[in-house]
C-alpha positions in Angstrom: -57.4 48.0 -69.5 -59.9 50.7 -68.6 -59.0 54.8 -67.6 -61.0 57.8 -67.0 -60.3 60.6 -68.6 -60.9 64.0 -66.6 -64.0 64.6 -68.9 -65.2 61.0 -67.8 -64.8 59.4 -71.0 -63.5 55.5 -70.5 -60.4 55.1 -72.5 -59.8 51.1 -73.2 -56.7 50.2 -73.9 -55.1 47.1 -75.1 -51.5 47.7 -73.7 -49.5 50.6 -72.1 -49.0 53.1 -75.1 -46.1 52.6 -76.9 -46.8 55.4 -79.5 -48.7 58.5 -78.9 -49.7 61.6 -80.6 -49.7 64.9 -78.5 -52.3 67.7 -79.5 -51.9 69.7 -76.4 -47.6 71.8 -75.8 -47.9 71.3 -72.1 -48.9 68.0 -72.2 -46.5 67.1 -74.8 -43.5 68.8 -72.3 -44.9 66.7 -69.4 -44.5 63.5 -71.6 -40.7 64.6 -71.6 -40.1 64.9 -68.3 -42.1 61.5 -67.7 -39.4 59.7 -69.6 -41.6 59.5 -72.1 -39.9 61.2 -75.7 -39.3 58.3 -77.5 -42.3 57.4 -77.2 -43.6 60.7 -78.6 -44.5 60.4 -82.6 -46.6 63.0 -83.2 -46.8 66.9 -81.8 -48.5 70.2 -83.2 -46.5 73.0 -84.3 -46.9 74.5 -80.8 -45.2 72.4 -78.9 -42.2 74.2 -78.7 -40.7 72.4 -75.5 -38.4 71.4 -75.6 -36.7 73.5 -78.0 -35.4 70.6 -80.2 -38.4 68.1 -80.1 -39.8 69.4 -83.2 -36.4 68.6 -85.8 -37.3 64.7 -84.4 -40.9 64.2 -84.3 -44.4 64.4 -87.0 -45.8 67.9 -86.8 -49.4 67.4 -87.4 -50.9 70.9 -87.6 -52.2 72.9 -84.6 -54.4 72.9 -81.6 -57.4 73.6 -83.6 -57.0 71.8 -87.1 -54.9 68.6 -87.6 -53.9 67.1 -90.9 -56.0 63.4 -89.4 -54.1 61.4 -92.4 -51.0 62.2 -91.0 -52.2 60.6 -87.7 -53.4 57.9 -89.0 -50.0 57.2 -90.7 -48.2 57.5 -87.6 -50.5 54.5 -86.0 -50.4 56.0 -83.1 -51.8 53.9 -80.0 -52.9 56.8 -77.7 -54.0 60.8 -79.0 -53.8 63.1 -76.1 -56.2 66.3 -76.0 -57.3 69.0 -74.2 -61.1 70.2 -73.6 -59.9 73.8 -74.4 -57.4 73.7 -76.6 -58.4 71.0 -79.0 -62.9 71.0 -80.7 -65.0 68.1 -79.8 -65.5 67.7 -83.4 -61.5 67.2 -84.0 -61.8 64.2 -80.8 -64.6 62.4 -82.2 -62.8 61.8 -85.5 -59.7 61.0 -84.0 -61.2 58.5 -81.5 -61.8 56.3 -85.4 -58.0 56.7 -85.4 -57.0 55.4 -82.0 -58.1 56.2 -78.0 -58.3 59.5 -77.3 -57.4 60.4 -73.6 -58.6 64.4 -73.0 -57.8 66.7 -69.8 -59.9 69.3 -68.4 -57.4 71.4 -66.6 -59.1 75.1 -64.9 -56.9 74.8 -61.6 -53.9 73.3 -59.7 -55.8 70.8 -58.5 -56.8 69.7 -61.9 -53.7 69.8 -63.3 -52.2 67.5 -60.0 -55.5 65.2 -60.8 -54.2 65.3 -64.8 -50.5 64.3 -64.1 -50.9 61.4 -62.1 -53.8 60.2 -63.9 -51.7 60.1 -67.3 -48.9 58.5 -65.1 -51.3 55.3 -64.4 -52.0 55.5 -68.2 -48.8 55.5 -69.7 -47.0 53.1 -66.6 -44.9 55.8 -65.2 -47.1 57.0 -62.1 -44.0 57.1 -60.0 -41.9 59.2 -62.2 -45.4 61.3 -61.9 -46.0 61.3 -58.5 -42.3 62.2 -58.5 -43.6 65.8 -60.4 -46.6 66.3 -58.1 -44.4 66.3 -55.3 -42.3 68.9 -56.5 -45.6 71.3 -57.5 -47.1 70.4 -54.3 -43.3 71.8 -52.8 -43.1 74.8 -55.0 -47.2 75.9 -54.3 -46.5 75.9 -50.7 -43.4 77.8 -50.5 -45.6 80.5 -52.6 -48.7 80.5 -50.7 -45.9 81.4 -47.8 -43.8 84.2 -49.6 -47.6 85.7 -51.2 -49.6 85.6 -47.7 -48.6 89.6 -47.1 -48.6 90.9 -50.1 -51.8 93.0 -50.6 -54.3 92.0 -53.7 -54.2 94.2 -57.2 -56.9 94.5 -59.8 -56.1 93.4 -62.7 -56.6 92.8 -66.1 -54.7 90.0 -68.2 -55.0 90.4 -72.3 -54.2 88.0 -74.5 -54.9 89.5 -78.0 -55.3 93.0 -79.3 -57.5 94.0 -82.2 -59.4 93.4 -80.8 -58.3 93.6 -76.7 -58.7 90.3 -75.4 -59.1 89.4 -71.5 -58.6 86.0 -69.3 -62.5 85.6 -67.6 -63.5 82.7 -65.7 -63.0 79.8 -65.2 -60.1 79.1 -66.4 -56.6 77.7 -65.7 -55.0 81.1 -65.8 -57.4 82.8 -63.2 -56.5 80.3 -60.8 -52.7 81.3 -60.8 -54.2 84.8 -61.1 -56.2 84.3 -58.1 -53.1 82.3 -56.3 -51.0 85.6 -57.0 -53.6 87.8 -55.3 -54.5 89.7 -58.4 -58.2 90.1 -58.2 -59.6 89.5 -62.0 -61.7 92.3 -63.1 -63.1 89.8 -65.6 -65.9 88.4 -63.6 -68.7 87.1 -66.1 -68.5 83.4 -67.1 -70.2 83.2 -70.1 -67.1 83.7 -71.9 -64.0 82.5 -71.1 -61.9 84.9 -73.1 -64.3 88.2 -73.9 -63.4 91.1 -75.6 -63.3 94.2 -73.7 -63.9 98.0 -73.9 -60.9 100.5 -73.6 -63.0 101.7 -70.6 -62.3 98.8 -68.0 -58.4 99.9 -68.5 -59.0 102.6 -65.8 -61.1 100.6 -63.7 -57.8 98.8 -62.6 -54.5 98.5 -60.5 -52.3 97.0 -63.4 -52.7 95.9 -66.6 -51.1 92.5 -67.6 -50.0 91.6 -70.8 -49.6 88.1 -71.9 -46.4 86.7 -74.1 -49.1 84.4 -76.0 -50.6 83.5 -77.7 -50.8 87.2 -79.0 -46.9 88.0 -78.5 -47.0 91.1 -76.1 -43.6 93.0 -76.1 -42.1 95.6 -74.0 -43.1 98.0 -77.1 -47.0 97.5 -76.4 -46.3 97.9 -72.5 -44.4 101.5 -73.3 -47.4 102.1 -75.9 -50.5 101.0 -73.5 -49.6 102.9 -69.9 -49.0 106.0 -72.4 -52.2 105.2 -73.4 -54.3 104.7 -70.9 -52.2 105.8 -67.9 -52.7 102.6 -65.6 -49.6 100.6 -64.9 -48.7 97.5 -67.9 -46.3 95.2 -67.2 -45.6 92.2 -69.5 -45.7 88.8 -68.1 -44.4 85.2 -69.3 -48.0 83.8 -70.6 -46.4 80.4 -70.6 -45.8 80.3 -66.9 -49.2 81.0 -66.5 -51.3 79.2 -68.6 -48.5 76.4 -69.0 -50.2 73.3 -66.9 -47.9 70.1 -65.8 -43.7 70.0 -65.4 -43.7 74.2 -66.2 -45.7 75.0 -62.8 -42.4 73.8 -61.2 -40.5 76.5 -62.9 -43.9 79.2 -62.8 -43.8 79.5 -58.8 -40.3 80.9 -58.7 -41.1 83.1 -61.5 -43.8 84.7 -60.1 -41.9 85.5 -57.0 -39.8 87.2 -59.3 -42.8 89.1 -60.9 -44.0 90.4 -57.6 -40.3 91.8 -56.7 -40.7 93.4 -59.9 -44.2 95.3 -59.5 
């Protein structure tokens, strides 16, 4: 069996995976929900959803570096990866270990294209069109509630020490973009720049990310002090969090907007 990856790659496959390796914590919660956890044998030490998959299954490292022995030993018959969030280096030595299936997720769209795509891999495409439905639900009852509310600049960090912004293109500017919160981060050369205290009073509101850095309501208090423009703190996970979370994100970011 032949299946395109969303980078293009063919992935050939002998059977329907019976054990796979997860590099990437959304993708490893979307297995979840696709009926899929026992099928699960390995997961990085980020995927932290849900809370209690970790005490059951291999930890093989992180997003970035993975212990490829431990892999190995696990036999696994599919390796999941991400274009952003795992190297190309680490998926050319895993593909010696078993087919490696990578997403390229930078919008809704992609992410729609992602989950039914793994649902024809792994023999559960109803289960997944089952989730695309439900996204497809949730997204238009936003686009509805966020038609009259009137766009903000913004600027979403992800680190400090340096600041770190959310540029273009990525996953988390499109929800930015969905919640009318005009990026001030325009270049796209880098995905993730550093800025310059400067830009902080070129905007409406200031949005600090949850993670990876792990914003609190301290650095909110410390920042508008600061700087003077408005900081709210905002659940990085429902925003950069593609597959199953979106379902939950929508509703959240109606809460978000009743907030500001």
């Amino acid at each position: 069996m032949e299946f395109i990856d969303q980078l293009n790659n063919v992935v050939t496959l002998s059977k329907t995976p019976s054990r796979i390796v997860s590099l990437v914590p959304s993708q490893t919660e979307l297995l979840v929900d696709l009926g899929l956890r026992e099928n699960i044998v390995g997961i990085t030490k980020f995927c932290i959803h849900p809370s209690d998959l970790r005490n059951e299954k291999t930890m093989v490292g992180g997003t970035k570096k993975v212990n490829f022995k431990k892999i190995k030993a696990l036999k696994p018959d599919l390796i999941i990866c991400n274009k952003e969030e795992n190297t190309e280096t680490m998926v050319r030595q895993l593909e010696i270990i078993a087919p490696v299936w990578v997403s390229d997720v930078n919008t809704i769209a992609d992410c729609v294209g992602m989950i039914e795509k793994l649902g024809e891999v792994l023999n559960v495409l109803e289960k997944a069109l089952t989730i695309v439905s439900k996204i497809k639900k949730e997204l238009k009852e936003f686009e509805f509630f966020i038609e009259d509310k009137l766009p903000k600049k913004i600027l979403y960090l992800i680190w400090k020490d340096p600041f770190m912004a959310v540029g273009k293109p990525t996953f988390i500017d499109a929800l930015l973009h969905l919640n009318k919160f005009e990026n001030s981060i325009t270049d796209e050369v880098s995905r993730y720049p550093e800025i310059d205290l400067v830009l902080f009073n070129k905007v409406d509101l200031i949005l600090l990310s949850t993670e990876p850095y792990p914003f609190k309501e301290s650095h909110v208090l410390n920042l508008q002090a600061e700087v003077g423009t408005k900081v709210s703190l905002v659940d990085g996970e429902y925003f950069s969090w593609y597959g199953t979370r979106l379902i939950k994100a929508f509703e959240y970011f109606k809460t978000l907007h009743t907030g500001l």
